[in-house]
N, CA, C and O atoms as CSV, one atom per row, in Angstrom:
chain,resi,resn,atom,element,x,y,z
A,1,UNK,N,N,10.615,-0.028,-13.354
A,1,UNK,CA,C,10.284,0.563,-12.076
A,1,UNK,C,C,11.344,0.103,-11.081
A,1,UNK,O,O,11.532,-1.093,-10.856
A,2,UNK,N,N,12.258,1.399,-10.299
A,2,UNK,CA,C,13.209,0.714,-9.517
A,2,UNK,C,C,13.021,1.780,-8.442
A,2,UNK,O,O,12.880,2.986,-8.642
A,3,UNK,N,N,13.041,1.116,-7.217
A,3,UNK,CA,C,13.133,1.769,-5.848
A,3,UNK,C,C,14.666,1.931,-5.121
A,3,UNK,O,O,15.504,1.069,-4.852
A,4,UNK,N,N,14.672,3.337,-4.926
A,4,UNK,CA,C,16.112,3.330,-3.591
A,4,UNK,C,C,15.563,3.338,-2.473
A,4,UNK,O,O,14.446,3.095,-2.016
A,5,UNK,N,N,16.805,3.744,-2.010
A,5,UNK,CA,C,16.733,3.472,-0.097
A,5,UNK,C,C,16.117,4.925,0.299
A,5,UNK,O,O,15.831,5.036,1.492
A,6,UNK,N,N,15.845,6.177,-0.620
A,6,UNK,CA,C,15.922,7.353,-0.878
A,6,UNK,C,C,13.993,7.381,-1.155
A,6,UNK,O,O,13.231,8.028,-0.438
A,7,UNK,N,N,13.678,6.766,-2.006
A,7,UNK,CA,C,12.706,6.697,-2.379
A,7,UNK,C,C,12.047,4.969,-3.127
A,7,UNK,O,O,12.054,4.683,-4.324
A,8,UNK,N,N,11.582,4.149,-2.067
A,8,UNK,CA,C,11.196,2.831,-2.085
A,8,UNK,C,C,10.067,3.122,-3.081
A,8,UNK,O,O,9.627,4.225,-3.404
A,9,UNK,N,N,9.693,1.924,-3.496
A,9,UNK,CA,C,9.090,1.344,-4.561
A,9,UNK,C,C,7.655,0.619,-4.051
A,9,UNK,O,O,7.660,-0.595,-3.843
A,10,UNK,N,N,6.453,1.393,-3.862
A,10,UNK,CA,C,5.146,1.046,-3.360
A,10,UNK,C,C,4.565,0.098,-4.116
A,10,UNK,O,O,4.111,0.678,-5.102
A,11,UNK,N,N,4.217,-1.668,-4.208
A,11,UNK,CA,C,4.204,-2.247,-4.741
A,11,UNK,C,C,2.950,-2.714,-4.584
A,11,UNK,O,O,2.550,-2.767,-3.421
A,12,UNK,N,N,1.790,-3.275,-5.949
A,12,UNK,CA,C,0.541,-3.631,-5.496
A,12,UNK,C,C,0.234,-4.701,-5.783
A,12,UNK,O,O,0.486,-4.976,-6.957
A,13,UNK,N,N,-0.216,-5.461,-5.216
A,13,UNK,CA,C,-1.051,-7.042,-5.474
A,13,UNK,C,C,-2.346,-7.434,-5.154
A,13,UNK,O,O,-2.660,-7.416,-3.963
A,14,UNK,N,N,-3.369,-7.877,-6.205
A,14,UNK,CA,C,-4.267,-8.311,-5.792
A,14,UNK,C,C,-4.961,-9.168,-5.830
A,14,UNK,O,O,-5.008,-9.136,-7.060
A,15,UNK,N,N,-5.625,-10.009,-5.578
A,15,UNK,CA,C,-6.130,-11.167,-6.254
A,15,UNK,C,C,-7.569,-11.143,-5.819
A,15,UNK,O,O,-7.954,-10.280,-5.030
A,16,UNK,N,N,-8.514,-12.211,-6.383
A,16,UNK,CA,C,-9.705,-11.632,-6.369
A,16,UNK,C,C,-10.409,-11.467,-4.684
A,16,UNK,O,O,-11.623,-11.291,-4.583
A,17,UNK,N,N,-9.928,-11.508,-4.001
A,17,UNK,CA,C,-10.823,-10.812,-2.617
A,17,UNK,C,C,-10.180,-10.451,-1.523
A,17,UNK,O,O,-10.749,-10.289,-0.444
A,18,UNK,N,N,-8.039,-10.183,-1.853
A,18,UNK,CA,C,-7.517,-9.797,-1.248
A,18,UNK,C,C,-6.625,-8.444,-2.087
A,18,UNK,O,O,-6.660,-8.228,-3.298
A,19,UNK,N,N,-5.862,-7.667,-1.063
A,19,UNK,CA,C,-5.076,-6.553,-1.885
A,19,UNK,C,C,-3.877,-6.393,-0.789
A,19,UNK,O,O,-3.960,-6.241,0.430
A,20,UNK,N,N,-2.642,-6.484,-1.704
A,20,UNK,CA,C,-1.875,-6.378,-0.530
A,20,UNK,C,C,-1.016,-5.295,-0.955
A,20,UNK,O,O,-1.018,-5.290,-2.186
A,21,UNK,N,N,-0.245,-4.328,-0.470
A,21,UNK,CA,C,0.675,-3.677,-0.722
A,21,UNK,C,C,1.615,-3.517,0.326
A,21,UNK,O,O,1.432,-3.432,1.540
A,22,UNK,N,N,3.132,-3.480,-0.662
A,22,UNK,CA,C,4.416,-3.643,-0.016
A,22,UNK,C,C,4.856,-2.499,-0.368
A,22,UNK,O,O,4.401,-1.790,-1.265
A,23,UNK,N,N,6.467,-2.113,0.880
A,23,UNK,CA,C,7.128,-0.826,0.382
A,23,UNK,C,C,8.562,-1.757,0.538
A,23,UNK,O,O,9.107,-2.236,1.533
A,24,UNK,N,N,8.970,-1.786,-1.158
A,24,UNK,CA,C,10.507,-2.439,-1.223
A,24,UNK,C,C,11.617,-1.585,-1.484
A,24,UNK,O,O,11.545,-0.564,-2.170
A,25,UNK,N,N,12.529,-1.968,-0.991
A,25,UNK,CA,C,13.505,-1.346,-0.989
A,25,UNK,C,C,14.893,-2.172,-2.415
A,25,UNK,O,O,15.718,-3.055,-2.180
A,26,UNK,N,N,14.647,-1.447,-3.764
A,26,UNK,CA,C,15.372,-2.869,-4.462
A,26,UNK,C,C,16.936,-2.644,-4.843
A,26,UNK,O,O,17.479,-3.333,-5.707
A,27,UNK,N,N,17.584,-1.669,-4.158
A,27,UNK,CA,C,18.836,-1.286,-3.959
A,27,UNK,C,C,19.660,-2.532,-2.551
A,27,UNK,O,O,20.688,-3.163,-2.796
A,28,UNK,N,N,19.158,-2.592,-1.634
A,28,UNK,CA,C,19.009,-3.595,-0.563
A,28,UNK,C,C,18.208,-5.119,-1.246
A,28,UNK,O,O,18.507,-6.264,-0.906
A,29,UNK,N,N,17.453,-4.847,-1.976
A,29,UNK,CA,C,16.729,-6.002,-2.237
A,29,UNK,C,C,15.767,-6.557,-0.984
A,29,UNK,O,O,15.601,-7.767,-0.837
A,30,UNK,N,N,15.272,-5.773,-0.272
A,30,UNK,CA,C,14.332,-5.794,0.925
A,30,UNK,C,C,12.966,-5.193,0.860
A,30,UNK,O,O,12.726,-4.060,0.442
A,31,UNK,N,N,11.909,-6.235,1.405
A,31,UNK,CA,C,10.977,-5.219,1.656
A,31,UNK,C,C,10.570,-4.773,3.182
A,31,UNK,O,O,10.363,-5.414,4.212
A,32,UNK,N,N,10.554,-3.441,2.865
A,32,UNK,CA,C,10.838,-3.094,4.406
A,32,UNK,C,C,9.704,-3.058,5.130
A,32,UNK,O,O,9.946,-2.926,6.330
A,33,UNK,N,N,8.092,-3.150,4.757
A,33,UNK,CA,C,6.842,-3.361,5.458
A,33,UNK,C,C,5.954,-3.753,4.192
A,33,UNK,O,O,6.271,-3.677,3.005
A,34,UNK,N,N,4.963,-4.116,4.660
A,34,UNK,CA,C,3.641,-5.094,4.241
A,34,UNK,C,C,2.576,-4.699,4.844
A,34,UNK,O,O,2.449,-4.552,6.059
A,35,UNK,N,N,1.687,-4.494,3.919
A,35,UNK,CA,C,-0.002,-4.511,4.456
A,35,UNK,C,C,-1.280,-5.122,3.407
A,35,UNK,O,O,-1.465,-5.058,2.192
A,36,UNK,N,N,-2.032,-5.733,4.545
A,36,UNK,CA,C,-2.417,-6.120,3.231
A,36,UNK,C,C,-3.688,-6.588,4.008
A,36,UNK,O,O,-3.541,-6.943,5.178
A,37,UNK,N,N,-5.290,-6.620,3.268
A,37,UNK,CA,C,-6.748,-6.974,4.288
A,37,UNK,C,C,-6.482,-7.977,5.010
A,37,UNK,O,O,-7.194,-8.014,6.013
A,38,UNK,N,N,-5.739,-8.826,4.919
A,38,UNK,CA,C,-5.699,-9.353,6.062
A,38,UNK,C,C,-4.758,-9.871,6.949
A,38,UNK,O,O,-4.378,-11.020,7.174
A,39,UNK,N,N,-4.381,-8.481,7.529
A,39,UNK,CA,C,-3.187,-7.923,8.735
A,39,UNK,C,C,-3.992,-8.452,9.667
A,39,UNK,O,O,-5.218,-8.437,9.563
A,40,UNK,N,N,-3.291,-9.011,10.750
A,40,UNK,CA,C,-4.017,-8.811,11.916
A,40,UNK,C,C,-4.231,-7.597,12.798
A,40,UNK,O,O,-5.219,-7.380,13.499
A,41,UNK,N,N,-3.255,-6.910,12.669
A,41,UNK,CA,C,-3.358,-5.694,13.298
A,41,UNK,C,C,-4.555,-4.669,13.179
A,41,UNK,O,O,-4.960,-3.853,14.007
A,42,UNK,N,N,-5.058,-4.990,11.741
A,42,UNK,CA,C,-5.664,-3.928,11.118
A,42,UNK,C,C,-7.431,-4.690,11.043
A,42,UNK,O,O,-8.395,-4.076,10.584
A,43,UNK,N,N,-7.491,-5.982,11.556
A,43,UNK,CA,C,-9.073,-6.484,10.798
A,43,UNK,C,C,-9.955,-5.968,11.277
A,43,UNK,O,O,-10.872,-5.624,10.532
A,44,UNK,N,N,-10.027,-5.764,12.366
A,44,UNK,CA,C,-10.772,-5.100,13.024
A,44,UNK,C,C,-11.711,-4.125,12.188
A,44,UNK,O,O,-12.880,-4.274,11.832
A,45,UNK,N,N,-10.617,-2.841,11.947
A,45,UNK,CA,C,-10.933,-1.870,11.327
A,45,UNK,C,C,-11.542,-2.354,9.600
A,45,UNK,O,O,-12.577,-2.112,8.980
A,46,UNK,N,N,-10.680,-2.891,9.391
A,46,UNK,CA,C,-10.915,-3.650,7.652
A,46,UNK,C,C,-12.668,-4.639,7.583
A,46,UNK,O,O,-13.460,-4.754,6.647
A,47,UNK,N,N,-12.716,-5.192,9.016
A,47,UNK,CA,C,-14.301,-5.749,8.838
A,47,UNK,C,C,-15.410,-4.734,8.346
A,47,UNK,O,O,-16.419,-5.046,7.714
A,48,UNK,N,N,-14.957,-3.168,8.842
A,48,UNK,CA,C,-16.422,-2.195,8.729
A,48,UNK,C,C,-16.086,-1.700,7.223
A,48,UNK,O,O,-16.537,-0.596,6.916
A,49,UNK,N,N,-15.453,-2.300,6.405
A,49,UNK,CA,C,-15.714,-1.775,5.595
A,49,UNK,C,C,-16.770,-2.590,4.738
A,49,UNK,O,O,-16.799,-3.802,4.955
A,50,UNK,N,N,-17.662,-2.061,3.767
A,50,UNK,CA,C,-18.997,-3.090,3.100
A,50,UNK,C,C,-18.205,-3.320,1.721
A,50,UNK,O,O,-18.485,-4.400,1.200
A,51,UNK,N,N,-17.542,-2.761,1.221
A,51,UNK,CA,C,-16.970,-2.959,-0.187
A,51,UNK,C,C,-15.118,-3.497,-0.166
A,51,UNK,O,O,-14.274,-3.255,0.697
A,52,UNK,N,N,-14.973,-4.305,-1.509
A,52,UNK,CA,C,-13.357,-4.484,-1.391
A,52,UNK,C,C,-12.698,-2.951,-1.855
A,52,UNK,O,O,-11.513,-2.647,-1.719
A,53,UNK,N,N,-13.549,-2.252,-2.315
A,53,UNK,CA,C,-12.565,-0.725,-2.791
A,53,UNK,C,C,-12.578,-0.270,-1.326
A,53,UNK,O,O,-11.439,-0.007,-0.940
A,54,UNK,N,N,-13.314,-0.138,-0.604
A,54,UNK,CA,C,-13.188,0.778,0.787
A,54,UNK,C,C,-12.294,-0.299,2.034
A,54,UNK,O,O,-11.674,0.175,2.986
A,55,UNK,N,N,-12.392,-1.470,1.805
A,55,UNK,CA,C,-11.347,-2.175,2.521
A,55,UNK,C,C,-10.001,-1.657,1.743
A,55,UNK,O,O,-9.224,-1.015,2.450
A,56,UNK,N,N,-9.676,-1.832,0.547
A,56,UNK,CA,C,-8.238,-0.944,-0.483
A,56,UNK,C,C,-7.984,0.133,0.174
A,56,UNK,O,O,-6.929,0.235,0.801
A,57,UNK,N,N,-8.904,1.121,0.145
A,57,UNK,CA,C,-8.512,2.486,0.714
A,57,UNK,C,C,-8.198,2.095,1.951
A,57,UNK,O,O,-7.000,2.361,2.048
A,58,UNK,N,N,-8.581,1.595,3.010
A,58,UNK,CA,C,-8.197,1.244,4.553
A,58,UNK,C,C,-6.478,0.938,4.509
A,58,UNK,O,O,-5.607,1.487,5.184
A,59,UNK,N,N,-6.320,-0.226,3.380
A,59,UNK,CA,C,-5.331,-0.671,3.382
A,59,UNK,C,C,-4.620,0.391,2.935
A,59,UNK,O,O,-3.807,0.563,3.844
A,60,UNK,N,N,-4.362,1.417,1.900
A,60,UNK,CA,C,-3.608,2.014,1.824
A,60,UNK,C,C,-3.182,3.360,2.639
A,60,UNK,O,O,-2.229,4.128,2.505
A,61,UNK,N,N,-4.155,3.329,3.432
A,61,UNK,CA,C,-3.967,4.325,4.904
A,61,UNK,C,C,-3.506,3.485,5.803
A,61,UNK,O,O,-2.927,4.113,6.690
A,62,UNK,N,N,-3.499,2.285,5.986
A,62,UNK,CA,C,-2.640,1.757,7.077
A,62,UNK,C,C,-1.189,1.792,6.637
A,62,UNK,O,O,-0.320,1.834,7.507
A,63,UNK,N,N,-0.793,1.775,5.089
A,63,UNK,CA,C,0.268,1.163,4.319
A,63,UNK,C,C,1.305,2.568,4.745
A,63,UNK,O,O,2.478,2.372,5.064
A,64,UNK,N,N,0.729,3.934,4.704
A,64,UNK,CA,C,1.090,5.151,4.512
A,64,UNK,C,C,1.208,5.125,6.502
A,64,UNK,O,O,2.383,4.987,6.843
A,65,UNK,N,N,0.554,5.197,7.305
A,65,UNK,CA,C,0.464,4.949,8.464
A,65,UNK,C,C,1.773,4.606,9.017
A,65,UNK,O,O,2.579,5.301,9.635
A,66,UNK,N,N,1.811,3.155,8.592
A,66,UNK,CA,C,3.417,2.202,8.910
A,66,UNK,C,C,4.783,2.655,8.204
A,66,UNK,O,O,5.903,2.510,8.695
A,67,UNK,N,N,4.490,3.218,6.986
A,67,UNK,CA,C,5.523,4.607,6.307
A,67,UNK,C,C,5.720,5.083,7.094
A,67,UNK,O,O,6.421,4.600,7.983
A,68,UNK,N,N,5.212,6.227,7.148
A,68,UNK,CA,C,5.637,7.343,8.438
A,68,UNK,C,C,6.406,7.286,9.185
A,68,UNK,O,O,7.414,7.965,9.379
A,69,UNK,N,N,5.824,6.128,9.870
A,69,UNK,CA,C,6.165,5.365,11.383
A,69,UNK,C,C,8.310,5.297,10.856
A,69,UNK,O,O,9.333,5.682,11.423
A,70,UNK,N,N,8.098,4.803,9.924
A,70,UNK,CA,C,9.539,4.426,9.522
A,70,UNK,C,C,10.144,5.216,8.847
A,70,UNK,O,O,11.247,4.863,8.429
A,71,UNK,N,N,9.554,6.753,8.459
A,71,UNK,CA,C,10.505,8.118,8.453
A,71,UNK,C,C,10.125,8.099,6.735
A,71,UNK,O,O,10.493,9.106,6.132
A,72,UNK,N,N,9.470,7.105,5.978
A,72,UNK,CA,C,9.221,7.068,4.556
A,72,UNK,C,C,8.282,7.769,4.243
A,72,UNK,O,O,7.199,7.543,4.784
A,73,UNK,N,N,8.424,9.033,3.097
A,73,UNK,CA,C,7.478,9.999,2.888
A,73,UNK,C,C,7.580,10.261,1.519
A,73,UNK,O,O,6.925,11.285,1.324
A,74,UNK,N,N,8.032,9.888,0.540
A,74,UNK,CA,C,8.078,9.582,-0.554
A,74,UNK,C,C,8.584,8.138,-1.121
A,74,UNK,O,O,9.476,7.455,-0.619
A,75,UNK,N,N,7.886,7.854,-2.175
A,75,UNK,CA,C,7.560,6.390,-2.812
A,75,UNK,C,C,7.366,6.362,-4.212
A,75,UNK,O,O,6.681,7.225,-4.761
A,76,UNK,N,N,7.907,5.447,-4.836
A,76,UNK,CA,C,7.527,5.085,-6.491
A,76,UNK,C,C,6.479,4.129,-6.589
A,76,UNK,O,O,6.598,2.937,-6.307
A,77,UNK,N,N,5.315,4.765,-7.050
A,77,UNK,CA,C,4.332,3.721,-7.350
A,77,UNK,C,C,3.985,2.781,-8.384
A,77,UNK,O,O,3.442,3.164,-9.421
A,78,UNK,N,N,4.350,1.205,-8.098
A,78,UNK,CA,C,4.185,0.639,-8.816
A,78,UNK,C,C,2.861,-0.469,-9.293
A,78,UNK,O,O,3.124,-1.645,-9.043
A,79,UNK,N,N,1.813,-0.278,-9.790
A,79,UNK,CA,C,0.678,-1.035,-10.002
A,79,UNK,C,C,0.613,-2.306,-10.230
A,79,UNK,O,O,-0.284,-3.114,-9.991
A,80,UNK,N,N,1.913,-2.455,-10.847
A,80,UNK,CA,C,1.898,-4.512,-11.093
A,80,UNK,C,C,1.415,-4.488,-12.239
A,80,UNK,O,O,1.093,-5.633,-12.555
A,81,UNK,N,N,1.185,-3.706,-13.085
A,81,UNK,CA,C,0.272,-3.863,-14.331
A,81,UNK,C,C,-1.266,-4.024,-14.322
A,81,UNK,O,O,-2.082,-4.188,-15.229
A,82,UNK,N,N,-1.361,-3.934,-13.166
A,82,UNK,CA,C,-2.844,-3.590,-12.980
A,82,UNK,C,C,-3.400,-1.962,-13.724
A,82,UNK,O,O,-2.959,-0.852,-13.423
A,83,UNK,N,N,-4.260,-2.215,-14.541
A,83,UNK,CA,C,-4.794,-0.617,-14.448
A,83,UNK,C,C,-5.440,0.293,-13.283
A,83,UNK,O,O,-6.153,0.034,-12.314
A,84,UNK,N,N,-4.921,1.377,-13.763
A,84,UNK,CA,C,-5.295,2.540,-12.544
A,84,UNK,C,C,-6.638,2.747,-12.363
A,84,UNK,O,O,-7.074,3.820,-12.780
A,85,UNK,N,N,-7.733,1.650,-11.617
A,85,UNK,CA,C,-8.545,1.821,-11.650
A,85,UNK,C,C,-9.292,0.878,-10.291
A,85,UNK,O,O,-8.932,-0.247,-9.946
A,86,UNK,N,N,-10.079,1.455,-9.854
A,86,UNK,CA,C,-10.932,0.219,-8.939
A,86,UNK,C,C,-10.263,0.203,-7.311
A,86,UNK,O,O,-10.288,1.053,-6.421
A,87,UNK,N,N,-9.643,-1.228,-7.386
A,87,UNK,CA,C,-9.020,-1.338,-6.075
A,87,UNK,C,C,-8.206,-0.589,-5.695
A,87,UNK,O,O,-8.265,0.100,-4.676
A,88,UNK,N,N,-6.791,-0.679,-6.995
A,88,UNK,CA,C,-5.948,0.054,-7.087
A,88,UNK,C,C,-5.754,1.335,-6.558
A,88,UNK,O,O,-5.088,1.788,-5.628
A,89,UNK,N,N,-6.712,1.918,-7.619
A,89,UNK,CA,C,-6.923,3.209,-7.402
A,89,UNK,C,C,-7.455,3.616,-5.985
A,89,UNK,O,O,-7.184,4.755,-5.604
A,90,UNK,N,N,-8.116,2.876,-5.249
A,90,UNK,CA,C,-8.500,3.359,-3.733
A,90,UNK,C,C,-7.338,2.963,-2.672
A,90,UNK,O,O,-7.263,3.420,-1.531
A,91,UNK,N,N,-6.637,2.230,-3.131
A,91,UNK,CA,C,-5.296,2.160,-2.266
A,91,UNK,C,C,-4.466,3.364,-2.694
A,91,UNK,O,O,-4.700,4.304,-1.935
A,92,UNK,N,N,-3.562,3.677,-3.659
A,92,UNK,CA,C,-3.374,4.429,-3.852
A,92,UNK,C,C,-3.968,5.787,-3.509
A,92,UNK,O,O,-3.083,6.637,-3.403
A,93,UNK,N,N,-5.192,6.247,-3.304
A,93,UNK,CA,C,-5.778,7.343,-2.995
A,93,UNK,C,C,-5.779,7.380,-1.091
A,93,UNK,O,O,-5.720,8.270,-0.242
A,94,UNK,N,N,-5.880,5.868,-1.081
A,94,UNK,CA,C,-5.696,6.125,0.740
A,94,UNK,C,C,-4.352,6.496,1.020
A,94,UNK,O,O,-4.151,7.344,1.888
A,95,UNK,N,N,-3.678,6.127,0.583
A,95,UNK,CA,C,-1.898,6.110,0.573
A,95,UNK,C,C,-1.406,7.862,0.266
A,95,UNK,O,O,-0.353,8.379,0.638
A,96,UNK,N,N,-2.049,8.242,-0.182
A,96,UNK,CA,C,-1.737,9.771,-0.398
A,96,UNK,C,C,-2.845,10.689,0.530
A,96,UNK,O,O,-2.715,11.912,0.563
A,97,UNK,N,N,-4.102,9.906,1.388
A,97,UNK,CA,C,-4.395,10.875,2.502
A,97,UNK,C,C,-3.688,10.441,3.520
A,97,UNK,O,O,-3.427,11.161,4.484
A,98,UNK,N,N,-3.280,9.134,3.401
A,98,UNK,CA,C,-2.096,9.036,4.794
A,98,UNK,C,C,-0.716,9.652,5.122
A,98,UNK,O,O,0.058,9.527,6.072
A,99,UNK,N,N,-0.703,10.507,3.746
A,99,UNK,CA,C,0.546,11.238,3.683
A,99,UNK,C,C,1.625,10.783,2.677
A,99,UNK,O,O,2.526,11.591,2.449
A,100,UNK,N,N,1.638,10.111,2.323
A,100,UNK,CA,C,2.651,9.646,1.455
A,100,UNK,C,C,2.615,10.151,-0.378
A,100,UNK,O,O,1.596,10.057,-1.062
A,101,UNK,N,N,3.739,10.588,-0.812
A,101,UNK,CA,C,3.611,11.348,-1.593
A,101,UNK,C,C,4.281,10.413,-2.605
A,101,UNK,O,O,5.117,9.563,-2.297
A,102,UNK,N,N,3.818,10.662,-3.887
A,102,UNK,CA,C,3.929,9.142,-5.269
A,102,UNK,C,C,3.647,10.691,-6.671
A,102,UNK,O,O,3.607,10.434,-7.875
């Protein structure tokens, strides 16, 4: 899995009661934004959620959100070896109603 400057590399991490996702850039070797439950920017919004899948989805609409913002509208999605399922999968699914295309 390799990201350009053309099309960055949507990266996922989770551990058991956080989820974070990055958009790297590995041509630069940079990552150019971060989100993750616990942004400050975002807790607010991330408290109303009752589940860690619907906090995921939050996160991956903020992740797609801060994209935008920075002109990024296509992305390589990379899971970490996580299966496509659960958290994952609701980040990823927020990340594509926020616009971002994988």
């Amino acid at each position: 899995m390799f990201g350009t400057s053309e099309r960055p590399r949507l990266v996922v991490f989770r551990s058991l009661k956080y989820i974070y996702g990055q958009i790297v850039d590995d041509q630069q070797q940079k990552t150019l934004l971060s989100v993750s439950n616990l942004s400050k920017e975002f807790r607010e919004e991330i408290k109303k959620a009752k589940t860690k899948t619907e906090a995921s989805k939050l996160v991956g609409k903020m992740l797609a959100k801060k994209a935008l913002e920075k002109n990024i509208k296509r992305v390589v999605f990379d899971r970490n070896g996580y299966a496509y399922h659960g958290r994952v999968r609701a980040l990823a699914e927020g990340a594509r109603e926020g616009g971002l295309e994988f």
